[in-house]
N, C-alpha and C positions, 0 to 999 in steps of 0.2 A: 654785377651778377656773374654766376661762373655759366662757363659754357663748352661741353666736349668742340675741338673744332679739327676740322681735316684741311691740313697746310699743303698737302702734293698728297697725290693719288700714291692707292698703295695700298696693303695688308692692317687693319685694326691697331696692329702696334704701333703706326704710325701716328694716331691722333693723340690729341693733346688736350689738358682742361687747363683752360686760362679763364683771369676777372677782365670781364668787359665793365666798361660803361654802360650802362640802359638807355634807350630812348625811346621818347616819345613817338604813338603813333602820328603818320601822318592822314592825310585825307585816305577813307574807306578803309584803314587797317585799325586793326586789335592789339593791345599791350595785353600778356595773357603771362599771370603767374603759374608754370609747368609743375605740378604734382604729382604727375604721373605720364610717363611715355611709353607707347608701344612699342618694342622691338619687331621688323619683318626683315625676309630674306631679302629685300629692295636693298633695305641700309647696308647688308653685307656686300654687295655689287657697286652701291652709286659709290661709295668709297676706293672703289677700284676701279674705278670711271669702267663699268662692264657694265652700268644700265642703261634704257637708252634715255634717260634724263640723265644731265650731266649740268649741273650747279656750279658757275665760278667759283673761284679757290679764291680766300677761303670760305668754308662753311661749317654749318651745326648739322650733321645728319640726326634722322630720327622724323618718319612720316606721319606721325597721329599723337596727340596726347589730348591732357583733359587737365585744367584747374579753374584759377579765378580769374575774372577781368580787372586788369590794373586801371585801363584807361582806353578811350575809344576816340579816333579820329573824327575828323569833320564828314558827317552825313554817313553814318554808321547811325543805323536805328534796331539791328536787330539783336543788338544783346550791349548791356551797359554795364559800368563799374561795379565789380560786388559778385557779378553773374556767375555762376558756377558751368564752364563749358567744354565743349569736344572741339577740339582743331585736327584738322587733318592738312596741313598744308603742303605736305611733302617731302620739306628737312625742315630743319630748327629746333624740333621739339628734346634734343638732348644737349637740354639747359634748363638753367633756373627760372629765364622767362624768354617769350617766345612773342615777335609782331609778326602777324598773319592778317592777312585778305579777309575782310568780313565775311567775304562767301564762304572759306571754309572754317569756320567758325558756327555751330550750333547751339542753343541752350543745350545742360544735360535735364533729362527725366526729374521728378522727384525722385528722389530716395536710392539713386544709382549713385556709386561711389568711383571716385574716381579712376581708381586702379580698374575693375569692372568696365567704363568707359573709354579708357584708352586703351584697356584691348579689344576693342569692340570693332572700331570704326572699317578699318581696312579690309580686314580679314574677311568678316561678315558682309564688309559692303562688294569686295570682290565676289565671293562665294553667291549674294544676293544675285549681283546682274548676271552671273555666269548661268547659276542653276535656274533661278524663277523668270531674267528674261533675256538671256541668249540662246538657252535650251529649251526651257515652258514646260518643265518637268512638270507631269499630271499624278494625282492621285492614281494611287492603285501601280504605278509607272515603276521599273528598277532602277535606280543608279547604282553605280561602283564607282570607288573613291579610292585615286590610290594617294600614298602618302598622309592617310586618314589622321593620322596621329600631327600633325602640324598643325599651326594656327587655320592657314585655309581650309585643311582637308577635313578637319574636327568641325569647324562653320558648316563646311558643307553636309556634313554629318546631320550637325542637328537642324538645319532647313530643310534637306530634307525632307527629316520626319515630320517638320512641321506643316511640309507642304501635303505630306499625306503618302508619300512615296514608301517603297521596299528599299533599305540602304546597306549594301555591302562594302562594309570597310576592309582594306588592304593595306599591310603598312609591316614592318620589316622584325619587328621581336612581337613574342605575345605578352610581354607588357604595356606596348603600346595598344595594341590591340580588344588588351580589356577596359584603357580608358576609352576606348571607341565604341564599345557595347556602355557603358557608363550613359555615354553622351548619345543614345539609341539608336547604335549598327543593329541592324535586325541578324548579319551573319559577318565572318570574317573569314580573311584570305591573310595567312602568312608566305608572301610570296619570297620570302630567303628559304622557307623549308619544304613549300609543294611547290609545285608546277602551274603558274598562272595560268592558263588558257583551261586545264584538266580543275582545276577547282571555279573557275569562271563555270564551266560547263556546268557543273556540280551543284553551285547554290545556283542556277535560274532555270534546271530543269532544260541543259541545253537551245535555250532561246537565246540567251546573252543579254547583254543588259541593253533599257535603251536609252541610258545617257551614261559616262563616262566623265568622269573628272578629274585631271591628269596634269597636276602642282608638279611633278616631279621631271619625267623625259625620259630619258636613256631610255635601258634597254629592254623596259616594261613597257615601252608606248607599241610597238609591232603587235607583242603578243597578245594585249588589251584589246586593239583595233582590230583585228582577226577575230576575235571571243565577243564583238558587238551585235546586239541585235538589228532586223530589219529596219531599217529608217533610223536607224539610232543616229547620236551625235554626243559628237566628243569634243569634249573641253577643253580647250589648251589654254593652261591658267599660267605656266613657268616652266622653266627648268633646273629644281633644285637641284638635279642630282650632277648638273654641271655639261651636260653633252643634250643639242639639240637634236631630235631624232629626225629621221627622212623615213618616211612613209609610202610603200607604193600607188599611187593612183588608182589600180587597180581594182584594190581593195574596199575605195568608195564605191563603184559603181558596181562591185559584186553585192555588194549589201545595202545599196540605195543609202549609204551611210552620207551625213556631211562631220566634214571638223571647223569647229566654233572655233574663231579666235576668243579671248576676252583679254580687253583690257581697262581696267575700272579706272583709272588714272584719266585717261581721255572719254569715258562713259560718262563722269562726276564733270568735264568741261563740255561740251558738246553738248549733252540731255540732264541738266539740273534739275529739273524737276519731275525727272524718271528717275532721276537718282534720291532725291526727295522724297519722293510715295515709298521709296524701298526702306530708307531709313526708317520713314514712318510705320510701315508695316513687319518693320525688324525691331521697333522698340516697343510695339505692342505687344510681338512676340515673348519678348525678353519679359515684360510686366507678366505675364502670364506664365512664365515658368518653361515656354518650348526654348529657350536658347540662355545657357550657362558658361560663359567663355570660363574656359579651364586657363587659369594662371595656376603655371608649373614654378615659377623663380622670382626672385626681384635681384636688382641691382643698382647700387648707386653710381653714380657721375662717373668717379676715379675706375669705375672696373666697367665701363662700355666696349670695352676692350676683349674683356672675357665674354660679355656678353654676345658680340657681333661671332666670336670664335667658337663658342656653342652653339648658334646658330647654325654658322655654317659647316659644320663636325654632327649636323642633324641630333644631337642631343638634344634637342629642345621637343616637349611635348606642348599642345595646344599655345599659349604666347607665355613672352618672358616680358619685363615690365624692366624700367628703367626709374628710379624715384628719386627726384633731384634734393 
């Protein structure tokens, strides 16, 4: 089977598609033929040993996909040969087939297709534990979303709405920003051509928002965090934009404000089965039409390359897919 692999840290151009051999799961792992892979801003980083998971050399990067079960280890009972599934195991998924942990390993839905499922898992599942239970975002409630246009930021988007909330998308062209109304921003914030804090004021009627959800860093985290409303809380999901911000103290206990870390990675080991109810109440979601993962591109094996480099060149809207 062929397989993208990363032989020494370093920039996209450095990996390589080679034929492996296949093997057999062992006790408690999944043999899983890969159909589809989701691309996130993680694969861009653990490749350049910049995340803080860090995968012996060598490896398959690529955190989530979704296909068939080839074969299943000794005392694996929750999905058998045939199965049609979601892995999220972290790396491996860009390749032809992938062994994974029975734990990350899920059936998929009826009638969810693959590509649909592997850009589901991540994104959605970060965006779930961030908004619905590191924040407890309530109906009626504002969030702002910067970065809105990305796989996380568009998740968060439409939970959201789901959850019942007012959602102001921010994100850098107004092309992005009208697939953010698409995906049900009730307002938008073009923060390359206003003044964030002066249109923050603007759509919440000078309250400020009371959750905050902030994929990106730099030099919109101050100005966001100053434009928060009372008791609000902020989300620190990444930093795509490449620079980790410093925040003054200050500024929480002027506004009785906290900042949320998130991180779904250790949320999915530690709380499986908080992380469980989310999936469950995100594929219910999904059945019913409140959540549409916007796939913007696909890409095969030999161009993973291009693909990790559009990621991180922010060209990429909602997820890009990898299709072995």
């Amino acid at each position: 089977m062929k397989a993208v692999l990363c032989k020494e840290w370093g920039p996209a151009e450095k990996l390589v598609v080679e034929e492996l051999a296949g093997r057999e799961p062992g006790p408690g792992e999944v043999r899983i033929r890969v159909r589809a892979a989701g691309v996130n801003f993680p694969d861009v980083l653990i490749i350049q040993k910049k995340y803080h998971v860090q995968p012996a050399l060598p490896f398959s990067p690529g955190s989530e996909g979704a296909g068939e079960v080839i074969s299943v280890g000794a005392g694996v009972t929750n999905v058998k040969p045939g199965d049609r599934v979601i892995v999220y195991s972290g790396v491996g998924s860009f390749a032809e087939e992938i062994i994974a942990p029975a734990e990350k390993v899920v059936p998929m839905p009826p009638g969810l297709s693959f590509e649909v499922a592997a850009a589901f898992t991540l994104t959605y599942g970060t965006s779930w534990h961030a908004v619905r239970d590191r924040a407890a975002l309530k109906p009626g409630e504002t969030m702002l979303v910067l970065g809105a246009a990305g796989g996380v930021g568009l998740s968060a988007v439409e939970i959201g709405k789901a959850i019942g909330a007012r959602v102001i998308a921010a994100a850098s062209t107004d092309e992005k920003l009208a697939i953010c109304r698409e995906h049900g921003a009730d307002a938008t914030i073009n923060y390359e051509k206003e003044d964030l804090r002066e249109a923050i004021k603007r759509e919440t009627g000078g309250k400020g928002p009371d959750v905050i959800y902030d994929p990106v860093g730099g030099k919109f985290a101050e100005p966001a965090f100053r434009s928060i409303g009372w008791r609000g809380r902020y989300l620190v999901i990444g930093f795509a934009n490449g620079q980790i911000p410093a925040l003054p103290l200050n500024l929480m206990l002027l506004k009785g404000a906290s900042v949320v870390g998130v991180f779904w990675g250790e949320f999915t080991k530690r709380e499986p089965a908080a992380n469980a109810a989310g999936m469950a109440e995100m594929l219910d979601w999904l059945a019913q039409g409140k959540l549409r993962p916007h796939i913007s591109g696909t890409y095969r094996l030999d161009q993973v390359a291009q693909a990790l480099n559009d990621m991180s060149a922010r060209k990429v809207t909602g997820k890009i897919l990898i299709l072995p």
